[in-house]
C-alpha positions as CSV (number, residue, x, y, z in Angstrom):
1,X,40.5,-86.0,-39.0
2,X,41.9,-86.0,-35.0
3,X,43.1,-82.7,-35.7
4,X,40.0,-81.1,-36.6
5,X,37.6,-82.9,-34.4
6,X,40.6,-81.3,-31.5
7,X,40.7,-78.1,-33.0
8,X,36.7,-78.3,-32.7
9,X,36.4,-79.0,-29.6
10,X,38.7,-76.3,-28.4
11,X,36.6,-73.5,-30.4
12,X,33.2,-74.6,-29.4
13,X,31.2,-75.7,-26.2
14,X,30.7,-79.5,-25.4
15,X,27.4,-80.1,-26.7
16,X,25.9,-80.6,-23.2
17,X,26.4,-77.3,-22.0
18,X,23.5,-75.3,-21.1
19,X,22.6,-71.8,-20.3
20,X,21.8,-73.3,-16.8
21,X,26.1,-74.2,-16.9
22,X,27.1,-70.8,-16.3
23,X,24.8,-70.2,-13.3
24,X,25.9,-69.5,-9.8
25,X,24.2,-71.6,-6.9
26,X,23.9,-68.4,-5.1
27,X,23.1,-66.5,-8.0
28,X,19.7,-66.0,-7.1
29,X,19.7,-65.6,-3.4
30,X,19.1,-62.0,-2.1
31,X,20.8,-62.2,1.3
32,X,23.3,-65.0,2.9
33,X,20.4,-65.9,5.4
34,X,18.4,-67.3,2.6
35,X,18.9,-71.0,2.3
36,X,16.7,-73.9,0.3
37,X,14.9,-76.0,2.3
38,X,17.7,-78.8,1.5
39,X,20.7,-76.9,3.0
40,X,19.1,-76.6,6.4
41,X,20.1,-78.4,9.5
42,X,17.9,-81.0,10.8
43,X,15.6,-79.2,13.5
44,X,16.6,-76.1,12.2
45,X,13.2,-73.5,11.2
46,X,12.5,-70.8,8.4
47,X,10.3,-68.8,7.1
48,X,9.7,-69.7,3.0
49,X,10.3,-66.6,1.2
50,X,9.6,-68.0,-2.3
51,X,9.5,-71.3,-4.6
52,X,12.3,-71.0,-7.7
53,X,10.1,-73.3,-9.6
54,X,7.4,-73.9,-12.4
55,X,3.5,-74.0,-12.3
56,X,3.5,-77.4,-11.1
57,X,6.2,-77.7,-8.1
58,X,4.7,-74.5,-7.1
59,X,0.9,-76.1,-6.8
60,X,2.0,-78.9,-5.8
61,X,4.0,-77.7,-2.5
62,X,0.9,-75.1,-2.2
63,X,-1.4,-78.2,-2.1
64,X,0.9,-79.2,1.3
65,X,0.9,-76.1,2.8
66,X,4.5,-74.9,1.8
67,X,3.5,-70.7,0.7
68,X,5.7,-67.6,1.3
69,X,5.0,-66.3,4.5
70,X,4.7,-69.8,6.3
71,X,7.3,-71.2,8.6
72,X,8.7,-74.9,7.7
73,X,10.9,-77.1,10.0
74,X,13.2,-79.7,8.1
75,X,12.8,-83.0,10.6
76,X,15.6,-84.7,8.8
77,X,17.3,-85.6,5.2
78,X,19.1,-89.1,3.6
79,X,22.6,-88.7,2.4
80,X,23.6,-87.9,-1.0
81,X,20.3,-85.9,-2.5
82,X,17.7,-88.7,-0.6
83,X,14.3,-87.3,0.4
84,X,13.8,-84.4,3.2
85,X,11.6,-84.8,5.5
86,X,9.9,-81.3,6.6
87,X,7.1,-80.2,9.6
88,X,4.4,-77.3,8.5
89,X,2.2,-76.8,11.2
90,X,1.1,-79.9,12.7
91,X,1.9,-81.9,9.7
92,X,5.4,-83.5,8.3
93,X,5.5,-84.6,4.8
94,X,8.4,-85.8,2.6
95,X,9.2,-84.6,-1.0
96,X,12.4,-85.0,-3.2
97,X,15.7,-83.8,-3.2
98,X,15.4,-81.4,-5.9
99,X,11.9,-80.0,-4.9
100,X,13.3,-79.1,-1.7
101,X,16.3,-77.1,-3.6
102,X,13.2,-74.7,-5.1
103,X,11.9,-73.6,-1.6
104,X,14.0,-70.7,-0.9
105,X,13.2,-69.8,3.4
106,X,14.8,-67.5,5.2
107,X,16.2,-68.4,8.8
């Protein structure tokens, strides 16, 4: 029985692999400037080029002002994957770690 549930394992994929597994982090970026919103310094500025996300992060950062075309400054961040804190316009609003990884700017 151990030597099949072995031989198994070596054949096939651990059941939580995903298609998602086998993607790069910079897969999707079309130049080195681009960088999420996540990866930039605090005080550092850029321009969002687009949001890698679904219907609803994509309203909801719309609803705060975060489009293509618009510049964002990141004010600051928490350690390991806390909320970023970010400045469009006049305004600064906070909004998770993993939204922030879906707006790609450009610096």
């Amino acid at each position: 029985m151990i030597e099949w549930f072995r031989q198994r394992m070596r054949t096939t994929r651990p059941w939580c692999w995903g298609p998602w597994m086998h993607r790069r982090k910079n897969e999707e970026r079309e130049s080195p400037s681009e960088v999420d919103l996540a990866g930039l310094r605090p005080g550092e500025s850029g321009t969002v080029v687009r949001i890698a996300g679904g219907h609803g992060v994509v309203k909801r950062l719309e609803v705060l002002g975060v489009k293509p075309g618009v510049t964002v400054t990141k004010v600051s961040s928490q350690m390991l994957r806390g909320p970023v804190t970010f400045r469009v316009g006049s305004s600064q609003y906070a909004i998770g770690f993993g939204m922030a990884r879906r707006v790609i700017v450009r610096r």
